[in-house]
C-alpha positions in Angstrom: 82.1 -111.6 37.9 81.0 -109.6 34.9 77.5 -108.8 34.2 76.2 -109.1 30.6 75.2 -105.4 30.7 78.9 -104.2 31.1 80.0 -106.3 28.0 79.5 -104.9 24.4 78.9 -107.4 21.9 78.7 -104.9 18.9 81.8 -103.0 20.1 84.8 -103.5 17.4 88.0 -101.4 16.7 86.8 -101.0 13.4 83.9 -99.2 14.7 79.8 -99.7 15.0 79.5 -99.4 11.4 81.6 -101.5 9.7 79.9 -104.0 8.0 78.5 -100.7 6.3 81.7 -99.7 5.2 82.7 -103.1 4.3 79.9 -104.2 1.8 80.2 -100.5 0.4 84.1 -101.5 -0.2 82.9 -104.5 -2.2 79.9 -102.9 -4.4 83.0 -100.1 -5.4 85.2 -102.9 -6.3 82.4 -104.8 -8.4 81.5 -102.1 -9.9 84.7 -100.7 -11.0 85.4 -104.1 -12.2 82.1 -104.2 -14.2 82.9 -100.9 -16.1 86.4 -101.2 -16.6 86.5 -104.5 -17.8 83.1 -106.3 -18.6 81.4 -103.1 -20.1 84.0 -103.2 -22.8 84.4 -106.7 -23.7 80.6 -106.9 -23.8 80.6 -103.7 -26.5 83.0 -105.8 -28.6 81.5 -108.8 -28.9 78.0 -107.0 -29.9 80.3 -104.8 -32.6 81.1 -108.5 -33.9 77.8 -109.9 -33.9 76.0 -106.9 -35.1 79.3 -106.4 -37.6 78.9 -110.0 -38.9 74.8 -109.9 -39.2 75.2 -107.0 -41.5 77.5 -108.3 -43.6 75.7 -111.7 -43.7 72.6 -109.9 -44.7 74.1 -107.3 -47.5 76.2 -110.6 -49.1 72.3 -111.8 -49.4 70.8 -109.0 -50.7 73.9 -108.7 -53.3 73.2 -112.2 -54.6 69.3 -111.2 -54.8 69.5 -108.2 -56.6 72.2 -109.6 -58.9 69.6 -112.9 -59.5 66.8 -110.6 -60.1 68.2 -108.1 -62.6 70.0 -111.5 -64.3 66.3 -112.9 -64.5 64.8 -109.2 -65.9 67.5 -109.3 -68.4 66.7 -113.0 -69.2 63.1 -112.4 -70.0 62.5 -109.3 -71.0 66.2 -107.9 -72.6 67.3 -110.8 -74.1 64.5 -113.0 -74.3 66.0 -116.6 -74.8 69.8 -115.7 -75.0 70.9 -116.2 -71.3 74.6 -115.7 -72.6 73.9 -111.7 -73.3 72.3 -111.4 -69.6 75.6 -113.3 -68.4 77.4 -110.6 -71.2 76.1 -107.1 -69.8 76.0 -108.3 -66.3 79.5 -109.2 -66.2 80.3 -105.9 -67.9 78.7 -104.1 -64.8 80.1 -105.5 -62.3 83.9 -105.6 -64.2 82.6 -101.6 -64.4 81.9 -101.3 -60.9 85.0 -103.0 -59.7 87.2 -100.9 -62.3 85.6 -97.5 -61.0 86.3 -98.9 -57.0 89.7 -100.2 -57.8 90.4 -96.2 -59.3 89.1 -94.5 -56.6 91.3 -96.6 -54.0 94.4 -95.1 -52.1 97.6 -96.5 -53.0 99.9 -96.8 -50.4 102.3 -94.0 -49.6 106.0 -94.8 -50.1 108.1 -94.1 -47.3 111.5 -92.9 -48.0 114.6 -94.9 -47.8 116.5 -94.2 -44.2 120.1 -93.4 -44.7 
């Protein structure tokens, strides 16, 4: 009969420490994972967010400033005549779209293939 002392209980082929090796297998797996994959969907999705707050918040400021300097030309321009504040800001902003629309890069034409 076999005595407990001759009988290993910890003794594996894989060796003493393999529940060492085996959670360090795992944390290399999740981590890979985690930086090839989550790292940049996660950098995306704030570029969205951050991309979409800022535009929310300059379309704002646009429609301020353009109230304001409406209101300034209202009172003290053209005191009474809201069509001549209408007038000159319409002109500046046809002005400003004209100079945009110049400096903009028409698309190269690609030649005809034989």
């Amino acid at each position: 009969m076999a005595r407990d002392d001759d009988l290993d209980a910890t003794a594996s082929p894989f060796g003493e420490d393999w529940p060492e090796k085996a959670v360090d297998l795992v944390d290399l797996v999740v981590d890979t994972i985690r930086d090839r994959i989550v790292r940049p969907i996660i950098l995306v999705g704030r570029t969205i967010v951050y991309g979409l707050l800022i535009s929310a918040m300059v379309v704002v400021f646009a429609v301020v400033v353009a109230v304001a300097v409406l209101r300034l030309f209202d009172v003290y321009l053209f005191a009474g005549h809201v069509w001549a504040s209408y007038t000159v800001l319409g002109i500046m902003f046809s002005a400003g779209g004209l100079y945009g629309w110049s400096k903009r890069n028409p698309p190269t034409a690609t030649p005809p293939k034989p």
